[in-house]
VEXDREN-2710 file (C-alpha; in Angstrom, 1 decimal):
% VEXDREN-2710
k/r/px/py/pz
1/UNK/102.1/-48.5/-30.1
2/UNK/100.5/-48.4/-33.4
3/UNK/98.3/-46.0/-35.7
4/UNK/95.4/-46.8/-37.1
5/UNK/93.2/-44.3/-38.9
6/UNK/94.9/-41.2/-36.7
7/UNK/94.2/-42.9/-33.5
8/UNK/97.1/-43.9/-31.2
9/UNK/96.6/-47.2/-30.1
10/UNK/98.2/-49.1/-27.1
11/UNK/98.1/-52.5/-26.1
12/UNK/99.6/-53.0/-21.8
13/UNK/99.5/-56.6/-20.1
14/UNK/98.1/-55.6/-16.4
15/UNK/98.2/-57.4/-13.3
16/UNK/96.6/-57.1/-9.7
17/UNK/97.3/-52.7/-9.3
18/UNK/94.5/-52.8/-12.7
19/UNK/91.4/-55.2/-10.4
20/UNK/89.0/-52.0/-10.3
21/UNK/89.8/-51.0/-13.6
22/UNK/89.2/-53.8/-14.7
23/UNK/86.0/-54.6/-12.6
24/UNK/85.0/-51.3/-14.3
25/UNK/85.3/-51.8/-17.7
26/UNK/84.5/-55.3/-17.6
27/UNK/80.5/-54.4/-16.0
28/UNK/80.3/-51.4/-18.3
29/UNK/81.1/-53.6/-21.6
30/UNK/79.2/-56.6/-20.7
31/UNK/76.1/-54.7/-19.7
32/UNK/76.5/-52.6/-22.8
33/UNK/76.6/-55.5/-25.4
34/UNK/74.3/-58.5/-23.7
35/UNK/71.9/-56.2/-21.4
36/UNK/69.1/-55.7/-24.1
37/UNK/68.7/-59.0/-24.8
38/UNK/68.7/-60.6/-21.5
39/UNK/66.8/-59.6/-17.7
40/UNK/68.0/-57.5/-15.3
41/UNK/68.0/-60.4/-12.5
42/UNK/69.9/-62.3/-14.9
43/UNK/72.4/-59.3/-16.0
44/UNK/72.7/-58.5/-12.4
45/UNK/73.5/-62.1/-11.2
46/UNK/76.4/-62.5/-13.9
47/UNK/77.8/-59.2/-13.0
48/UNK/78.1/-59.9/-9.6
49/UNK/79.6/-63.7/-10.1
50/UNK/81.7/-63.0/-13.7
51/UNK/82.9/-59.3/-12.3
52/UNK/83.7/-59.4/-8.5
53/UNK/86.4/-59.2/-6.9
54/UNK/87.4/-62.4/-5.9
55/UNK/86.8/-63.8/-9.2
56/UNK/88.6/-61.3/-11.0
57/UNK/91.6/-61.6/-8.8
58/UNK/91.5/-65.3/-9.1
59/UNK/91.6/-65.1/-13.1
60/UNK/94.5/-62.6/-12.5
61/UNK/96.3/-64.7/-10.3
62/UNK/96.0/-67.7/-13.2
63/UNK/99.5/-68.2/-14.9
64/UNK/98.1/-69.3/-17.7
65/UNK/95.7/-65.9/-18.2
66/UNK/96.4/-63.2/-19.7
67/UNK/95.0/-59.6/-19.4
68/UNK/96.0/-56.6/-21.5
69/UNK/94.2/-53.3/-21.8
70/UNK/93.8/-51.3/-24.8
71/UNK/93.7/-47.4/-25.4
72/UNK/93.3/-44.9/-27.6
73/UNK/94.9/-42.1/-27.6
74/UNK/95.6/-42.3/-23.9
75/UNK/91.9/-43.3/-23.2
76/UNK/91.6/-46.7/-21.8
77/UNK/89.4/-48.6/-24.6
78/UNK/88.7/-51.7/-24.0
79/UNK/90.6/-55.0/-23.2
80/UNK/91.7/-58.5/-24.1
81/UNK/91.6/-61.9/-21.7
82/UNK/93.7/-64.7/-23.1
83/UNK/94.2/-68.6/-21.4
84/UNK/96.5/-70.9/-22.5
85/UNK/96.5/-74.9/-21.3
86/UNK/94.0/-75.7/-18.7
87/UNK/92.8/-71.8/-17.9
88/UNK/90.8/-72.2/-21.2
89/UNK/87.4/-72.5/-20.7
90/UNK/86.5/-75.3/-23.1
91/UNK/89.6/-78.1/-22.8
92/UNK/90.7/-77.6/-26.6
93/UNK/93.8/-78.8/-27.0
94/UNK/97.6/-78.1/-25.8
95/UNK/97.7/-76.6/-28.9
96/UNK/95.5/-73.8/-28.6
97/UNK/95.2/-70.4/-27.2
98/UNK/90.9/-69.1/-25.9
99/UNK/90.7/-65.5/-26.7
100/UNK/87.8/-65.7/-23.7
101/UNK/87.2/-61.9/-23.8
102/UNK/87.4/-58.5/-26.7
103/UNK/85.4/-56.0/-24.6
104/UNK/85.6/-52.5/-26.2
105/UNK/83.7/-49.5/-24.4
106/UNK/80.5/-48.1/-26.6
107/UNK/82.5/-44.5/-27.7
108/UNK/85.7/-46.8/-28.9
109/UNK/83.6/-49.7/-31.2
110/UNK/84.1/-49.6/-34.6
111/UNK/87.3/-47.9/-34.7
112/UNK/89.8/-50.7/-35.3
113/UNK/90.6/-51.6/-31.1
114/UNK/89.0/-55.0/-31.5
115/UNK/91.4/-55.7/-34.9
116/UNK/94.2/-54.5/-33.2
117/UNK/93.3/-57.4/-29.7
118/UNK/93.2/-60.2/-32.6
119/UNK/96.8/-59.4/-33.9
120/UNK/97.7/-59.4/-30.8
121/UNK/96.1/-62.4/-29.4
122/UNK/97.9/-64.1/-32.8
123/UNK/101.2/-62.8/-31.7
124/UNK/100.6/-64.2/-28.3
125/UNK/99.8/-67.6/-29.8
126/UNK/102.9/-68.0/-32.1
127/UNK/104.9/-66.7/-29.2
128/UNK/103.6/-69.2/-27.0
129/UNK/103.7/-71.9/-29.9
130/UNK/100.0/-72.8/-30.3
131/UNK/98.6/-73.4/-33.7
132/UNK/95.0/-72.2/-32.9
133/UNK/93.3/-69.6/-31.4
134/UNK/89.4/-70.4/-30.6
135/UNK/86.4/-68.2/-28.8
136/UNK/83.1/-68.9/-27.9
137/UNK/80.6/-66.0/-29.4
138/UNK/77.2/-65.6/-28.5
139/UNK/74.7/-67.0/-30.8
140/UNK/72.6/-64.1/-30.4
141/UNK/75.4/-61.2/-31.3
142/UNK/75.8/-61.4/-35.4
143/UNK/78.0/-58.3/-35.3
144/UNK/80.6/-59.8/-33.5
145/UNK/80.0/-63.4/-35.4
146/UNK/80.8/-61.2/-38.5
147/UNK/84.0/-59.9/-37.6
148/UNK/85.4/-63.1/-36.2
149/UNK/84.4/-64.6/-39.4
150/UNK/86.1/-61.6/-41.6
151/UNK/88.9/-61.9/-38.9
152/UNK/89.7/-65.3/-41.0
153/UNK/87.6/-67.9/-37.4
154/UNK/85.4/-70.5/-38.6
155/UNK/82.6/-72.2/-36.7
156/UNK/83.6/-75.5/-35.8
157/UNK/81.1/-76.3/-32.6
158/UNK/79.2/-74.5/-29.9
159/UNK/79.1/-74.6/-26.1
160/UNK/76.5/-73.7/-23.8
161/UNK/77.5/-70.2/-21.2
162/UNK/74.6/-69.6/-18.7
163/UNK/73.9/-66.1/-17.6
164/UNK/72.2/-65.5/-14.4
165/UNK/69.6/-68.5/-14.6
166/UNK/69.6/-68.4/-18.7
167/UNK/71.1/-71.3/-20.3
168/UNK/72.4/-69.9/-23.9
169/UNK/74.4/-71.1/-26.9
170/UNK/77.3/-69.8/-27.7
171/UNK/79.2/-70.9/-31.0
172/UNK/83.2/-72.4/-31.0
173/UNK/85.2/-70.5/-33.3
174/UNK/88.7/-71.4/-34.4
175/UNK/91.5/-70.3/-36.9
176/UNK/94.8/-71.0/-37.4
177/UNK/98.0/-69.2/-37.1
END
């Protein structure tokens, strides 16, 4: 538990008893940060897909992926998705840890959450001995391109990430720890 500008803020790894939680937060955040931008066939197929069930449970069930949930003040937040070895989405390296998902609800952004998931993703990596920690960001998004850049990531490629039937670029991000 830590404090950060008078908010409490937790960080819990969940499991299986968190699915609709998780299923929750996870339509809420996407729809909130990419739905503008994109159609509502296409928002709706990727919801569907990325966010059911099965999928979910099957990215739960993974050994080498990680969940964790973040609150403030008691109020779940927003959460963290973290693969290791070959639950990354993009092979890059043994050495390397994919922070796949930050996904912070609209009332907690800007409050220091998504700051608090990269120290923790970091900790996670020296603990598990990688030497990197990469993401793939959405070309379209500079916010979030800005704080992974002030978070100390450079671009060092892209990869393509389709959405419903929309084929879009998303840039490879890396830094070291």
């Amino acid at each position: 538990m830590t404090k950060k500008q008078g908010k409490i803020m937790e960080i819990k790894q969940i499991g299986l008893k968190n699915l609709a939680e998780l299923q929750k937060i996870s339509r809420i955040t996407f729809a909130d940060t990419f739905g503008a931008e994109n159609s509502d066939e296409d928002m709706k197929k990727h919801l569907d897909t990325a966010y059911s069930s099965s999928q979910l449970t099957t990215e739960i069930d993974n050994p080498n992926s990680f969940f964790y949930f973040g609150y403030v003040n008691g109020k779940l937040a927003g959460y963290l998705k973290l693969n290791v070895d070959d639950a990354q989405s993009d092979d890059e390296g043994q050495n390397c840890l994919e922070v796949e998902r930050i996904y912070i609800l609209p009332d907690f952004k800007r409050q220091g959450l998504g700051s608090k998931l990269i120290e923790v993703a970091e900790q996670i990596a020296k603990a598990k001995h990688k030497s990197e920690i990469w993401l793939g960001v959405w070309e379209g998004n500079p916010a979030a391109i800005a704080f992974y850049q002030a978070k100390g990531f450079c671009r060092t490629g892209q990869h393509f990430f389709t959405l419903g039937n929309d084929r879009q670029t998303d840039y490879i991000m890396k830094k070291r720890v």
